[in-house]
GUKOLKE-701706 format. One line per 3 residues: number of its first residue (from 1); for each residue x, y negated, z of C-alpha. Coordinates in steps of 0.02 Angstrom, whole numbers, plus 50000, padded with zeros to 5 digits. Example, Ala and Ser with C-alpha at 12.3 -4.5 7.8 and 13.67 -1.06 7.14 Angstrom:
BEGIN
1 = 50615/50225/50390 | 50684/50053/50357
//
This chain:
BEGIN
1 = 47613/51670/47158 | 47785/51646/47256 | 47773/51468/47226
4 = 47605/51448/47298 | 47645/51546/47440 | 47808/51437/47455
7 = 47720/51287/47433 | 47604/51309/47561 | 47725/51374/47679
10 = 47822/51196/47669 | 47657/51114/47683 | 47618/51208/47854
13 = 47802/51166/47913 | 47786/50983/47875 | 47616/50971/47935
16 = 47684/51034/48114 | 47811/50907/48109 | 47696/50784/48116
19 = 47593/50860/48239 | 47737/50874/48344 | 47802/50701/48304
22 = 47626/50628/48333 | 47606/50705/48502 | 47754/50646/48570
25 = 47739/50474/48510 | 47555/50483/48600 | 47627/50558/48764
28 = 47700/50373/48784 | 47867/50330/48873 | 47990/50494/48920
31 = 48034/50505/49100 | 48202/50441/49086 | 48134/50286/48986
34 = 48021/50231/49136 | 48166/50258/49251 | 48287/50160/49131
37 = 48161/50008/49124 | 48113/50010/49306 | 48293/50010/49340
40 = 48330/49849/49228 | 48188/49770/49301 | 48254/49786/49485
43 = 48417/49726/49393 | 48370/49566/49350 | 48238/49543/49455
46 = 48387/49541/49592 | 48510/49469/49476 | 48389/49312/49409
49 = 48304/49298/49579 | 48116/49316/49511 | 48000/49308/49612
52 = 47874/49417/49617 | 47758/49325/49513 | 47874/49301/49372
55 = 47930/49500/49389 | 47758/49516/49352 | 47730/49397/49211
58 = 47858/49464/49118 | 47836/49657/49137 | 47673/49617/49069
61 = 47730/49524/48914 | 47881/49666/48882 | 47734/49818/48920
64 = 47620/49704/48777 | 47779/49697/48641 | 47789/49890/48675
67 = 47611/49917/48647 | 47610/49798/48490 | 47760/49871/48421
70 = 47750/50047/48483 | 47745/50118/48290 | 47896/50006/48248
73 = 47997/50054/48399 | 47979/50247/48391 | 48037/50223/48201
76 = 48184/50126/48259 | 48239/50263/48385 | 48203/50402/48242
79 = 48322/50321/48118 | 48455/50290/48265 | 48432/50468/48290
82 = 48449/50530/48129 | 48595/50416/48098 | 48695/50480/48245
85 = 48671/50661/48178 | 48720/50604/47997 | 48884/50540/48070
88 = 48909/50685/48176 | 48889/50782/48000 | 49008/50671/47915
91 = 48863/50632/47815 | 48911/50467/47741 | 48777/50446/47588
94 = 48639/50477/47701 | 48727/50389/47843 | 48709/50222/47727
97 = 48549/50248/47688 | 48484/50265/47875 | 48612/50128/47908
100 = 48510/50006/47781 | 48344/50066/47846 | 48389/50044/48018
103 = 48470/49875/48007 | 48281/49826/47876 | 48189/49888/48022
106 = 48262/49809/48159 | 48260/49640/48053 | 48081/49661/48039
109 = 48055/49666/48236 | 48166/49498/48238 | 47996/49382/48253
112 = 47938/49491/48376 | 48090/49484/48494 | 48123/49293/48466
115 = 47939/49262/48531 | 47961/49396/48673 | 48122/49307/48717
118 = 48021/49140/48685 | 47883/49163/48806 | 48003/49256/48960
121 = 48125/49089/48960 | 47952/48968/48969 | 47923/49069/49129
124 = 48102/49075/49210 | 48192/48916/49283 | 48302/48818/49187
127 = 48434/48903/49299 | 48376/49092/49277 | 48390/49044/49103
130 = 48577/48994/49111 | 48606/49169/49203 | 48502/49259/49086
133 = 48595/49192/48950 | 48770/49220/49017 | 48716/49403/49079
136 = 48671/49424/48874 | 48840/49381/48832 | 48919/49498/48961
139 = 48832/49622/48875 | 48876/49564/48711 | 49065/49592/48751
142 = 49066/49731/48811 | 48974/49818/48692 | 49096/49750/48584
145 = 49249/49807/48674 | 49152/49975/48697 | 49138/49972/48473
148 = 49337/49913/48486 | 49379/50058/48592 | 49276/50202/48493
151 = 49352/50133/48306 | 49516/50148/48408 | 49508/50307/48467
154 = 49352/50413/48375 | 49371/50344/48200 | 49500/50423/48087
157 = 49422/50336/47923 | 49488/50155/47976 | 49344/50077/47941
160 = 49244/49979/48069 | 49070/50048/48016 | 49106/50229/48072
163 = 49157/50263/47888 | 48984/50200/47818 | 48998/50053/47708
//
């Protein structure tokens, strides 16, 4: 009798975690996620110099990757998620594993992204282009320095994965 109860009580609780997760996916974009794109859109449109047109053009393409990826893109920011609080728990066996689904994941978008990134350079200038590439590798650095700086300073295992291997 205790198990049934038990049983259904877990059922109920995982039931409303999908409920909940369900209706947040379907609410769509958070507030500070519009803000955050708008505010990268101003930043290259000014950056780049797109015109209008081509501001257009490509907010549509990045709002239609978004809405064909949607599914794989809220599962991407779960397992981040989850893998920043398995860290923060010194949680290194389940750290791995969300590590290894993360990184599967992510390699799974990598068509997706190539023809996203495929389609906005056949609408830039050969020039925007050029700056769009060197403001990638700008970005590339310093995230690196920023990884540098935290396995410096926040990582006492001495690894360079945040202790997961």
């Amino acid at each position: 009798m205790k198990t049934r109860m038990m049983n259904g009580v877990v059922a109920s609780v995982i039931l409303g975690l999908v409920v909940m997760a369900s209706a947040a996916f379907a609410q769509g974009p958070t507030p500070k996620q519009v803000e955050r794109r708008q505010a990268m859109a101003k930043h290259l449109k000014e950056k780049l110099g797109l015109s209008d047109d081509q501001a257009k053009q490509i907010k549509a393409l990045r709002d239609q990757f978004r809405k064909d990826n949607g599914s794989a893109l809220q599962e991407i920011k779960t397992l981040r998620d989850q893998l920043r609080d398995a860290i923060k728990s010194n949680d290194k066996t389940k750290a791995k594993a969300l590590k290894d689904q993360l990184k599967a994941k992510m390699e799974s978008l990598k068509p997706a992204r190539e023809q996203l990134r495929a389609k906005v350079g056949a609408i830039l200038t050969p020039e925007q282009r050029d700056m769009l590439e060197k403001m990638r590798q700008e970005r590339k650095q310093r995230r690196q320095e920023r990884r540098e700086k935290w396995r410096q300073g926040g990582n006492a295992s001495g690894t360079t994965d945040g202790g997961i291997k």
